[in-house]
C-alpha positions in Angstrom: 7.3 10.1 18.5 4.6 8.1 19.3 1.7 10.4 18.2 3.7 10.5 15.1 4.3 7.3 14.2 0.2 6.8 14.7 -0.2 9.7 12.5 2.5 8.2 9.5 0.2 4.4 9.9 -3.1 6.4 9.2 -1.5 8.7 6.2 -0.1 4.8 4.5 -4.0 3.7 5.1 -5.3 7.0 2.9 -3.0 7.0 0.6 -3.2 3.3 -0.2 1.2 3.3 0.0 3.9 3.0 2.6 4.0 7.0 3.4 7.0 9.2 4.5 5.1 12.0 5.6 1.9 12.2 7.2 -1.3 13.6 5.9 -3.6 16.3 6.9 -6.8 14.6 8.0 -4.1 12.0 10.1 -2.6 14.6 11.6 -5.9 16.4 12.2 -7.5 12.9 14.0 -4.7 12.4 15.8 -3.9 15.5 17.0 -7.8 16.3 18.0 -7.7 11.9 20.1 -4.7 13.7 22.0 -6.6 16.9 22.7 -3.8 18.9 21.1 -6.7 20.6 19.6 -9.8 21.4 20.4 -12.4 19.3 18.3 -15.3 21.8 18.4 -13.7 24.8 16.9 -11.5 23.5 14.4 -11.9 23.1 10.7 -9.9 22.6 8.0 -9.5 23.3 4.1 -10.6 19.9 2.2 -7.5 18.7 -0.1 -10.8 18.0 -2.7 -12.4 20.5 -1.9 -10.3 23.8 -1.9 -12.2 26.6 -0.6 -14.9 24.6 0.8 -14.3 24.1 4.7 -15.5 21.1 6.6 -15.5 20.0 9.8 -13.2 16.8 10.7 -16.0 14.0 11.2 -16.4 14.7 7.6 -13.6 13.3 6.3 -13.2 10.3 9.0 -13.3 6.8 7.9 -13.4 3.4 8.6 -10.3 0.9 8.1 -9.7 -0.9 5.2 -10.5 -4.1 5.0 -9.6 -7.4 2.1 -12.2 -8.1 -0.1 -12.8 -11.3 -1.8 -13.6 -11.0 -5.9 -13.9 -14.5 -8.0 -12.1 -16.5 -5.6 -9.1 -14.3 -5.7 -8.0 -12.2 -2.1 -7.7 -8.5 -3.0 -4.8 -7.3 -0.8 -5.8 -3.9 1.1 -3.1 -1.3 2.4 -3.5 -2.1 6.8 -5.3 0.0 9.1 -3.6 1.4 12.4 -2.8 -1.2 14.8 -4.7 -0.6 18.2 -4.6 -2.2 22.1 -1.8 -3.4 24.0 0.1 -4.6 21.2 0.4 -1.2 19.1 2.5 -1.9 16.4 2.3 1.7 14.9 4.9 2.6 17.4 9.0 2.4 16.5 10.3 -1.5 16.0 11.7 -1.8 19.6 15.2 -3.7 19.9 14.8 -6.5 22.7 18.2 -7.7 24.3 18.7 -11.5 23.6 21.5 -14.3 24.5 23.3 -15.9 21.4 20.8 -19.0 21.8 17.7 -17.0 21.7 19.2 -15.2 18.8 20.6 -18.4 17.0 16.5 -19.9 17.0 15.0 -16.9 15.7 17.5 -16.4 12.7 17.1 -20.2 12.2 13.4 -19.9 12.2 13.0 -16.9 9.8 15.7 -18.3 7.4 12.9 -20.8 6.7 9.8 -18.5 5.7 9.9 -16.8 2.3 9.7 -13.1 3.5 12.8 -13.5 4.5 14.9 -15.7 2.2 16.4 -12.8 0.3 17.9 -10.7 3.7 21.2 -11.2 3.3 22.9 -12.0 7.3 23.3 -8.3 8.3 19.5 -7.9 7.7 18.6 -11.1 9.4 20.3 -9.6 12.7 18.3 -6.4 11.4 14.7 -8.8 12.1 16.4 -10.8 15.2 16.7 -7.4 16.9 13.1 -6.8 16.0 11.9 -9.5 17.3 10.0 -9.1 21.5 9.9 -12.1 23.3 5.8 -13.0 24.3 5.4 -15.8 27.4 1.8 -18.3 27.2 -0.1 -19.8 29.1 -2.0 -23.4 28.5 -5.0 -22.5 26.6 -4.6 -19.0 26.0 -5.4 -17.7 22.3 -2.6 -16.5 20.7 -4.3 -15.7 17.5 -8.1 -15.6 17.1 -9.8 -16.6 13.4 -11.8 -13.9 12.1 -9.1 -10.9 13.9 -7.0 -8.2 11.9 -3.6 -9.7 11.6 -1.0 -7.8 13.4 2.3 -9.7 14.7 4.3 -12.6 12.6 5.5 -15.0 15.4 8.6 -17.8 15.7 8.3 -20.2 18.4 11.0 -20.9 20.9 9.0 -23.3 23.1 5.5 -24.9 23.7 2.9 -26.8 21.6 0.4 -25.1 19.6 -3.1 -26.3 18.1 -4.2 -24.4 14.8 -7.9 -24.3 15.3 -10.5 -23.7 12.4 -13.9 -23.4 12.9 -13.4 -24.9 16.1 -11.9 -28.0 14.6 -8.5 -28.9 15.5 -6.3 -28.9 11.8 -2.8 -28.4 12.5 -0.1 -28.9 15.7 3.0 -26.2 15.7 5.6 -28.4 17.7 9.5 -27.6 18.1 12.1 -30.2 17.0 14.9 -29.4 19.1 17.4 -32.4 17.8 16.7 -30.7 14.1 16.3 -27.5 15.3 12.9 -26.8 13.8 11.5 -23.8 15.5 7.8 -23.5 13.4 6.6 -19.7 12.2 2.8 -18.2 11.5 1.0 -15.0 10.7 3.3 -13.9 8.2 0.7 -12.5 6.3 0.0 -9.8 8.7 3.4 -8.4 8.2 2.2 -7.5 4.4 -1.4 -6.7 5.2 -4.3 -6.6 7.4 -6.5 -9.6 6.1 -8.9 -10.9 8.9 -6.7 -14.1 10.4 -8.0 -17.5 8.6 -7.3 -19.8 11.8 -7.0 -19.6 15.8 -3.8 -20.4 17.3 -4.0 -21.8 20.9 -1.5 -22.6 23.1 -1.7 -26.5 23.9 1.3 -26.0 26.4 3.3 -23.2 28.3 5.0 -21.5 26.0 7.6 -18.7 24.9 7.5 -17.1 21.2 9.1 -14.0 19.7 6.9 -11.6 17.4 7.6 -9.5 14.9 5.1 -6.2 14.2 4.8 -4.3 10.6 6.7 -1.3 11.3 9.9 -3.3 12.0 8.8 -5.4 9.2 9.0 -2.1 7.2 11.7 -0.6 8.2 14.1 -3.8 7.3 12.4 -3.6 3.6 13.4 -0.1 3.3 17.2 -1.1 4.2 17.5 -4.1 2.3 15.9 -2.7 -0.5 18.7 -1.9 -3.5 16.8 0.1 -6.2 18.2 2.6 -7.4 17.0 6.6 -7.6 16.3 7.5 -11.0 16.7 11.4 -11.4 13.9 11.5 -13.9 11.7 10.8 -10.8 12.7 13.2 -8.5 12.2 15.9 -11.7 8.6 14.9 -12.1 8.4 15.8 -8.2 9.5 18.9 -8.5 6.7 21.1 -8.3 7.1 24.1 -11.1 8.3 21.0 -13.8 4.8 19.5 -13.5 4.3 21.0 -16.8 6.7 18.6 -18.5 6.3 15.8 -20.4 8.3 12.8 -20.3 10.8 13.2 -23.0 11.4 16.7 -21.7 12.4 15.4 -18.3 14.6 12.7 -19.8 16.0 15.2 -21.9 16.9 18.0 -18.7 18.4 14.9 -17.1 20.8 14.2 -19.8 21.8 17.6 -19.8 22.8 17.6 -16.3 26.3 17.3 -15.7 28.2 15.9 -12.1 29.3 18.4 -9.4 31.3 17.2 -6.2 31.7 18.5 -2.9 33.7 18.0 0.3 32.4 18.0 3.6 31.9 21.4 4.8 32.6 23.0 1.5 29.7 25.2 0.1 27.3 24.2 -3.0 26.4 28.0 -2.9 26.8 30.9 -0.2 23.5 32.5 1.0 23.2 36.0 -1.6 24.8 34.2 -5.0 23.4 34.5 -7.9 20.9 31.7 -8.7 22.8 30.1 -11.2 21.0 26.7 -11.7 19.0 23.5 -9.7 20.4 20.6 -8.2 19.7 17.4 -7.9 21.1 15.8 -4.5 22.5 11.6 -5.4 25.0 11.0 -3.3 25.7 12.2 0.5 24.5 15.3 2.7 23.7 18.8 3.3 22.3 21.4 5.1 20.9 24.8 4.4 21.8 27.2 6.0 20.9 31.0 6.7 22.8 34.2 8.2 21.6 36.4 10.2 23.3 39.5 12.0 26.3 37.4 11.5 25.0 34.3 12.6 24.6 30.7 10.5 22.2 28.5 11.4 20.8 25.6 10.0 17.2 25.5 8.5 16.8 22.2 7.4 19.3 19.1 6.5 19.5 17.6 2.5 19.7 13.8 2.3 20.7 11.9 -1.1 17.9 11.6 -3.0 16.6 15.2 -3.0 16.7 18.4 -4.8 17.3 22.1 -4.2 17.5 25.4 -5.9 14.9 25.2 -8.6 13.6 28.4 -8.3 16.9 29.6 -10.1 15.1 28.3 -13.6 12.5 30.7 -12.9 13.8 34.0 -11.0 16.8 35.9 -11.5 17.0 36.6 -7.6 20.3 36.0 -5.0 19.9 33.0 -3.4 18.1 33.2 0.2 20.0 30.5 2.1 23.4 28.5 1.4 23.9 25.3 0.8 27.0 23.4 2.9 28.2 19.7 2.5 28.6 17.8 5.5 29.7 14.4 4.1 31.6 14.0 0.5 28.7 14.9 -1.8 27.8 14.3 -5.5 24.8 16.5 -7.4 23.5 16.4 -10.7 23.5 20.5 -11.7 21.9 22.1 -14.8 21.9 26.0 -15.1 19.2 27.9 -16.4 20.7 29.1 -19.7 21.1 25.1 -20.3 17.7 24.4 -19.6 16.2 27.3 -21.7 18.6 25.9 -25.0 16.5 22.2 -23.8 13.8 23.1 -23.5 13.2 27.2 -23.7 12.3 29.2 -20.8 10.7 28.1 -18.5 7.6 30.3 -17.9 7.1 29.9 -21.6 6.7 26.2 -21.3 4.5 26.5 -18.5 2.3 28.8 -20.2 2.1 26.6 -22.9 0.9 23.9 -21.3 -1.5 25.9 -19.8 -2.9 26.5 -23.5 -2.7 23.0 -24.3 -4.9 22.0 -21.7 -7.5 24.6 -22.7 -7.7 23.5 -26.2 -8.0 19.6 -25.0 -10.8 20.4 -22.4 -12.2 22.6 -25.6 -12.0 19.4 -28.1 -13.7 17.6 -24.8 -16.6 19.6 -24.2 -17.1 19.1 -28.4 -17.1 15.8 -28.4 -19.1 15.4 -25.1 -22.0 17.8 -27.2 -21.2 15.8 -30.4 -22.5 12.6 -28.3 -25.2 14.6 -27.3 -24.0 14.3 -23.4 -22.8 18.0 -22.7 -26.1 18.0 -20.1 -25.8 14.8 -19.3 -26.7 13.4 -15.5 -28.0 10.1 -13.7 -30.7 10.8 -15.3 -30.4 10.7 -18.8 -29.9 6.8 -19.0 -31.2 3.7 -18.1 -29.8 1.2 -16.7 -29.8 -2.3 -18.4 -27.8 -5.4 -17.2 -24.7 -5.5 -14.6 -21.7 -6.4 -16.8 -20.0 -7.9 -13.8 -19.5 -6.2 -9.9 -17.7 -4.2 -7.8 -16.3 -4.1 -4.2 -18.3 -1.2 -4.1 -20.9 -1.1 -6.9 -21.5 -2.9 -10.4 -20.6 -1.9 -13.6 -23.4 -1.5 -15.8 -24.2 -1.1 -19.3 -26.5 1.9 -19.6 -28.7 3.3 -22.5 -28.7 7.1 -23.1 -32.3 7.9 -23.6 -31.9 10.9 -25.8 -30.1 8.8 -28.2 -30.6 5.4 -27.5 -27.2 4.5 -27.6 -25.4 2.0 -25.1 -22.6 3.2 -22.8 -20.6 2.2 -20.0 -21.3 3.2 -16.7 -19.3 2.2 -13.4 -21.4 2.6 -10.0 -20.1 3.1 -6.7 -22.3 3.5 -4.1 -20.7 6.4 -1.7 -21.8 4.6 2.0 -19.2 1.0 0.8 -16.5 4.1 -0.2 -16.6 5.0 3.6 -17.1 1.7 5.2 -13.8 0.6 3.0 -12.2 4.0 3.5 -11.8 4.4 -0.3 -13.2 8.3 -0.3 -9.6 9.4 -1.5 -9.2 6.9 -4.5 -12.0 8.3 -6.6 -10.2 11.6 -7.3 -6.9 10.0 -7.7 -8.7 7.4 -10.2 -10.4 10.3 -12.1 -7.1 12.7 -12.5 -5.3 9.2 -13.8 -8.8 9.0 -16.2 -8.5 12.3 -16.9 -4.8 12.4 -18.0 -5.1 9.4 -20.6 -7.7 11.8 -22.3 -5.3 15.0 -21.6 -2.4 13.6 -23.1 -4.1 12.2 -26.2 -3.0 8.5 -25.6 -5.2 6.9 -28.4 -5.3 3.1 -27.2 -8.3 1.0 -28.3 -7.5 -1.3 -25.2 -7.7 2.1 -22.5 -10.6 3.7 -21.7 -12.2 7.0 -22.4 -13.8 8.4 -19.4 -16.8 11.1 -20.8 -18.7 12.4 -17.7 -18.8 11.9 -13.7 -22.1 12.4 -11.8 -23.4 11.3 -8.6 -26.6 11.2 -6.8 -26.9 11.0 -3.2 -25.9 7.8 -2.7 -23.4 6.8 -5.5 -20.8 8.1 -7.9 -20.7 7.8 -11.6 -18.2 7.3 -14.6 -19.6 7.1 -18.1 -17.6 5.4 -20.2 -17.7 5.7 -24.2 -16.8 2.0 -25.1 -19.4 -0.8 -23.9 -17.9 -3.9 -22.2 -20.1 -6.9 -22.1 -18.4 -8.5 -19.4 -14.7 -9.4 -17.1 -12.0 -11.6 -19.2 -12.4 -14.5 -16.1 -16.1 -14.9 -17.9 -14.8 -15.1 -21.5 -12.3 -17.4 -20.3 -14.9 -19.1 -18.1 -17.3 -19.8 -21.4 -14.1 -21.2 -23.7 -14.3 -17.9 -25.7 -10.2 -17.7 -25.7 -9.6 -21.2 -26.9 -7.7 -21.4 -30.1 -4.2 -19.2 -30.1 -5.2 -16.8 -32.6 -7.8 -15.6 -29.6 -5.8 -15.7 -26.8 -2.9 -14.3 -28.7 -5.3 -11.4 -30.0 -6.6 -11.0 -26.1 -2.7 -11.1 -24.5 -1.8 -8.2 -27.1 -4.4 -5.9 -26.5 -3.4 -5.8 -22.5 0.0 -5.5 -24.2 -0.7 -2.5 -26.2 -2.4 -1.2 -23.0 0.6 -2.2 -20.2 3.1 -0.3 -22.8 0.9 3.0 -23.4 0.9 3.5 -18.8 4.0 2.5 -18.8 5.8 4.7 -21.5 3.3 8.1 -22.2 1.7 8.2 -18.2 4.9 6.7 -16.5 1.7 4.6 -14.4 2.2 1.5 -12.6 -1.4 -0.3 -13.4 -1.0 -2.7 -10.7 -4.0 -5.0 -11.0 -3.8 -7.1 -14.3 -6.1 -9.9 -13.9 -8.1 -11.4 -15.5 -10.9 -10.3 -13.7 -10.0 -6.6 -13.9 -10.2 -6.7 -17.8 -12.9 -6.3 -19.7 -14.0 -7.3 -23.0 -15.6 -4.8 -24.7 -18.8 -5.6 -27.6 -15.9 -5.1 -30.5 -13.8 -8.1 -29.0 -11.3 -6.1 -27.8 -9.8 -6.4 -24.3 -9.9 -3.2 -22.0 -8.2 -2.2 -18.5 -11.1 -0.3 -16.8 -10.4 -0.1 -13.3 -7.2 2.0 -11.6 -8.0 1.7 -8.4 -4.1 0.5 -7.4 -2.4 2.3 -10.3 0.5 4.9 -9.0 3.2 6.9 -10.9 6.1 5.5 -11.1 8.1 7.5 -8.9 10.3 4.6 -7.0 8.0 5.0 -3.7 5.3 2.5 -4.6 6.2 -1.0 -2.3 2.9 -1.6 -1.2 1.1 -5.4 -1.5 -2.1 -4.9 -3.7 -4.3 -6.4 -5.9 -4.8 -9.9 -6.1 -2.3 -12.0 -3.8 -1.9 -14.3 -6.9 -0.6 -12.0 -9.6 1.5 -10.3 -6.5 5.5 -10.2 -8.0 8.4 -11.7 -5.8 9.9 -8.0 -5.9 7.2 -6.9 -3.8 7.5 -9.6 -1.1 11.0 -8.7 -1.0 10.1 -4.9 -0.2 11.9 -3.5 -3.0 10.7 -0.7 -4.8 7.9 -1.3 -7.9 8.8 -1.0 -11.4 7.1 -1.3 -14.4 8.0 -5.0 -14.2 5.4 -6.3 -11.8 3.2 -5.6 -14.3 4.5 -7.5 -17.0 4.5 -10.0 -14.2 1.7 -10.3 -13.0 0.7 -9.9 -16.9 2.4 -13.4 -17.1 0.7 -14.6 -14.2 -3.2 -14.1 -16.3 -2.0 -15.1 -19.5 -1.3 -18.4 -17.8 -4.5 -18.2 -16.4 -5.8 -17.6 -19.4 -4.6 -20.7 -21.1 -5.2 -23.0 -18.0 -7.9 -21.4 -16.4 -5.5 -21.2 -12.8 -3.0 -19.7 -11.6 0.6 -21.0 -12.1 1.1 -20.5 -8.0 -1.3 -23.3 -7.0 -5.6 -22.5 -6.4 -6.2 -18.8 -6.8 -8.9 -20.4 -4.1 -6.0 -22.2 -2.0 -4.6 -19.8 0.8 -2.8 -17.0 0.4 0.3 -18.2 2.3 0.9 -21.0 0.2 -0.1 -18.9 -3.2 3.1 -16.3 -1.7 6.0 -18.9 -0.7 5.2 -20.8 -4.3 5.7 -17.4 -5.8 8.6 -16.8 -4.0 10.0 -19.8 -4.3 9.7 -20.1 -7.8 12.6 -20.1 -10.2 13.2 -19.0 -14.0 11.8 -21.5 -16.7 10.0 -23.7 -14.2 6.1 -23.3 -15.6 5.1 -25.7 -17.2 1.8 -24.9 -20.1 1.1 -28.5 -21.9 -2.1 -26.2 -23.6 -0.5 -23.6 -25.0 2.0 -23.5 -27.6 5.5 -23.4 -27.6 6.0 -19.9 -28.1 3.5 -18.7 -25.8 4.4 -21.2 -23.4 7.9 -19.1 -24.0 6.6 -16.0 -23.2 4.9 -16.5 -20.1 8.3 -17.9 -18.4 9.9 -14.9 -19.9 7.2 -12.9 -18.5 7.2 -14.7 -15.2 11.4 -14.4 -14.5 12.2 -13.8 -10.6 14.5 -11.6 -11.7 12.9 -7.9 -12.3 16.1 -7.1 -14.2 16.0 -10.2 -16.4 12.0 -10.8 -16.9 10.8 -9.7 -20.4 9.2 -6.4 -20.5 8.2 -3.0 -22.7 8.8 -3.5 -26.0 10.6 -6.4 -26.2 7.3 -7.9 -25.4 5.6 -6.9 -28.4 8.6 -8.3 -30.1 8.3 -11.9 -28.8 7.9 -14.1 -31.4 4.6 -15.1 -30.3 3.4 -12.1 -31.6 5.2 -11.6 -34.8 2.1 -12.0 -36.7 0.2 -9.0 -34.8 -0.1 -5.1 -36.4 0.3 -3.4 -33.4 -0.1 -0.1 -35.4 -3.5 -1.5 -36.5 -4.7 -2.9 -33.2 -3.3 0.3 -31.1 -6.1 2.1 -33.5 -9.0 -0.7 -33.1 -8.2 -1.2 -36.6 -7.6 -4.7 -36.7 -10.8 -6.8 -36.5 -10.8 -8.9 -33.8 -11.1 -13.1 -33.8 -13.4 -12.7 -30.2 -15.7 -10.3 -31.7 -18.2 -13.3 -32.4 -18.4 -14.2 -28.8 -18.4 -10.6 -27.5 -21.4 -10.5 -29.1 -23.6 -12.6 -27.9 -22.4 -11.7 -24.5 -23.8 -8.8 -25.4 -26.6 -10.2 -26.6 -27.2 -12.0 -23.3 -26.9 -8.9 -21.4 -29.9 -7.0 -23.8 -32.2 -9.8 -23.1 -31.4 -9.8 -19.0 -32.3 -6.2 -19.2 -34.8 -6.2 -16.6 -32.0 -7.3 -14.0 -29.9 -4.9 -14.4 -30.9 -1.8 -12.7 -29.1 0.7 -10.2 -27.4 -0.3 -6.7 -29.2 1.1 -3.7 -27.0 2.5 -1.3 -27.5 4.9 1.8 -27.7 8.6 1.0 -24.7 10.6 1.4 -25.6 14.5 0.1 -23.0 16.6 -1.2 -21.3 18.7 1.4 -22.3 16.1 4.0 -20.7 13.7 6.9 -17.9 12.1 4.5 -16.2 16.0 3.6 -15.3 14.3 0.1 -17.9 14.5 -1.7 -17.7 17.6 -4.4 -19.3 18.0 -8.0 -16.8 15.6 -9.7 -17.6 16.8 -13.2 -15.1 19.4 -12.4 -12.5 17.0 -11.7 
């Protein structure tokens, strides 16, 4: 179990989320560290790369690590825990006396990860919780280490050491039974520790890792399953669009079970699919007169969708072994939806034929259909990157200005971001795919690379980050900040409704202006479908939405939180939670301390001061979102039909200009990132020709 739970640490690192199943290249490492395999011989099929086969050092990376960008702390999904104190194993349950038990739940009670457990989940953490013994002078944290363990202290003196420099003394208060806390940031990611703790005395604390962290967010998370995203899981309706999924859900219809009675007996006729949303099963197969189980069905989960495509007897049976409720929808009820099947997939194979067709036109109508690295210059840095800059670039054939987003391949690996640039470019890609015509997303045209960096071109030009406008007063006035707030409006509603994508980084220095005034989203380095998996911490810890420190489930709603969060900044030039420089701790317990109606904007007017409470509600249920947001009264003066279509001439466009301006005249500082060469094919396994992507 242990090699496993290793294994399921590494796949949350990839994949950027809290993972339930564990990926091939963790598997692969850890299966090759415990010499389950040998390491010379094997190879393995890319998941990039299909077809091309690579040896394992190619696709090993480095942890991820927090980045700083404009003051604000970019929260990064935690590497594997390592040494003595391996917290990828199971949370072990230490035995503890009523007192012991009594001062921890006291103690957690306090700290805002943990205000919203309700008592059966604060005996869920007390459990968690391993005692750790002292000694005078011994280190229990170090400044400048990987978080790992959140602690409560039973007994001892501590001295909070910065730099060196004595700042802070953890001391209990037995009479008021005060038992101090620290390093509850590590519990929610791996950012480098910001102090040294030290023992001043003996002493006894209790710690707390991330995997029992995680597994009390799992049970005291309520959201609720939708059905519409366990379709979009299902493999063979990937071809579906939205509508046509919410429309096979409302033709499902309820079907009960008893334990032990059977959904369907091995050799039926394949009737319909089912969707699993309340209880248990197991399949089960017969042979020479023998049942056995083949694997066990848990609510939420689905079965027997290959009935919508082949008339065939069903292979296994389905039994009940708790009382059981299923959505179920036949396949003459889904062909009168939506036709059959096949036909639908077939057609959206044609679709995507004719779009890539109406791509390659207007890539030749730019004159970019042979377009490399090459073919431009590069002119000023609009504003940088983690891993690179983005620049604005002139195509020398044409002389016409694009956009043009560098990441240099060697800061990919040393960050272990290899894996986000194809999952960035599919979400690119679909926004073009699907036809979403918003003036405030962006078009990607091309990807190229060169040895040592990757490429997107970009069709719109953005003279620079919204955190510079603001910085240089270009937003003052409520016409332009009300012009600025709807085009990330217009944006938030386009993921959120056609793509079903959580963006999951509005700030104000992910936006970008672009030379027309409008305000663009550019980068989708955190965004996810929405498919009720995403709990992950991410982005900057100041836009970060109380849901999420609660361990609930994302919705659509942190990002018309965190929305709320930069128009505030926007108006104030801060964040409502205190610094976006202060430390992240006190950023997080203001955010989840906060309550509905309690920001207070003196510079903005009364509507918009409104809308960003309305925006900012604690409550994901009751915080204003979708379209009601275009309907606040703020806005009642905007054409949304006329700004969705970069019709409506914008009030910044003045400004954006001579930004622009600026950026022509710096031209000679603006050429391309050097980075360490990394060839195609070579010791990362993840580089491939992304212009088929």
């Amino acid at each position: 179990m242990d090699l496993f739970d290793r294994a399921l640490g590494m796949s949350s690192d990839q994949m950027g989320e809290e993972m339930d199943a564990v990926t091939k290249e963790a598997f692969i490492e850890v299966a090759l560290d415990a010499n389950l395999i040998p390491r010379d011989e094997f190879a393995f099929v890319s998941p990039i790369e299909i077809g091309k086969v690579t040896k394992l050092d190619q696709v090993v990376g480095k942890a991820k690590t927090g980045s700083k960008q404009k003051g604000r702390t970019v929260a990064a999904a935690p590497p594997p825990e390592s040494g003595a104190d391996n917290d990828g194993d199971d949370p072990k349950v230490s035995v503890k006396d009523t007192r012991e038990k009594q001062i921890i739940s006291d103690a957690v009670r306090t700290n805002f990860l943990f205000r919203h457990l309700d008592d059966t989940m604060l005996e869920t953490v007390t459990s968690y919780m391993t005692p750790r013994t002292v000694e005078q002078g011994e280190a229990v944290i170090t400044q400048g280490d990987r978080g790992d363990f959140f602690y409560v202290i039973e007994s001892g003196v501590f001295h909070v050491m910065v730099n060196g420099a004595h700042v802070h003394t953890y001391e209990v208060d037995e009479e008021q039974r005060v038992y101090p806390t620290f390093g509850e940031l590590a519990l929610m990611y791996a950012k480098p520790r910001a102090a040294s703790v030290v023992a001043n005395t003996r002493g006894k604390l209790w710690k707390l890792g991330r995997s029992g962290f995680r597994q009390v967010q799992t049970l005291a998370s309520t959201a609720v399953t939708d059905p519409t995203k366990l379709l979009r899981k299902v493999e063979i309706f990937s071809a579906l669009r939205y509508d046509q999924l919410l429309g096979l859900r409302d033709a499902m219809e309820t079907r009960s079970f008893v334990p032990d009675e059977y959904v369907f007996n091995q050799g039926d006729a394949a009737d319909g699919f089912y969707i699993l949303t309340e209880g248990a099963a197991q399949v089960v197969k017969t042979e020479e007169g023998v049942e056995a189980e083949i694997m066990s069905l848990t609510a939420p989960s689905y079965f027997g969708e290959r009935a919508l495509l082949y008339s065939e007897p069903r292979a296994a049976g389905v039994k009940a072994t708790s009382k059981l409720t299923s959505l179920f929808i036949s396949r003459e009820q889904f062909e009168q939806q939506l036709g059959p099947l096949a036909d639908v997939i077939e057609q959206d194979r044609r679709d995507r034929e004719a779009k890539a067709e109406v791509a390659a036109k207007q890539l030749e109508a730019f004159g970019l259909a042979a377009a490399s690295r090459e073919s431009f210059g590069f002119e000023a840095i609009v504003s940088s990157l983690p891993c690179g800059a983005v620049h604005l670039a002139r195509h020398m054939t044409t002389d016409k200005l694009y956009l043009v987003r560098q990441e240099l391949k060697s800061s990919l690996v040393e960050r272990n971001e290899q894996e986000r640039i194809p999952r960035e470019i599919k979400i690119l890609n679909q926004i073009n795919e699907k036809g979403i015509h918003c003036a405030s997303l962006p078009t990607l045209l091309r990807i190229f690379q060169s040895d040592s960096s990757v490429f997107h071109l970009f069709r719109k030009v953005a003279v620079c980050d919204l955190s510079q406008f603001c910085e240089a007063g270009a937003l003052a006035g409520d016409e332009r900040l009300r012009f600025a707030a709807a085009c990330i409006t217009q944006a938030l509603l386009a993921l959120h409704s056609e793509l079903q994508l959580l963006y999951r980084n509005v700030s104000i220095d992910q936006l970008y202006v672009l030379e027309d005034g409008y305000v663009s989203l550019l980068n989708f380095q955190f965004a996810k479908f929405d498919d009720g998996s995403c709990r992950t911490m991410c982005g900057p810890v100041c836009s970060v939405a109380p849901e999420t420190l609660r361990g609930e489930s994302q919705t659509s709603a942190i990002d018309w939180w965190s929305f709320g969060t930069a128009l505030f900044e926007m108006v104030t030039g801060d964040s409502p939670w205190g610094s976006s420089e202060g430390e992240d701790t006190v950023l997080l317990k203001n955010i989840s301390a906060h309550t509905f109606g309690a920001i207070e904007v003196p510079e903005a007017s009364t509507d918009c001061a409104k809308l960003i409470n309305a925006l900012l509600h604690p409550k994901p249920s009751e915080r204003l979102q979708g379209p009601a947001v275009q309907n606040h009264p703020w806005f009642a003066q905007v054409s949304w039909k006329r700004l969705r279509a970069a019709e409506l001439p914008s009030p910044c466009a003045d400004s954006a200009q001579e930004f622009l301006n600026r950026l022509t005249l710096e031209a000679e500082d603006g050429g391309e990132l050097s980075g360490k060469p990394l060839a195609r094919g070579g010791p990362t396994g993840w580089l491939t020709d992304f212009d088929s992507c």
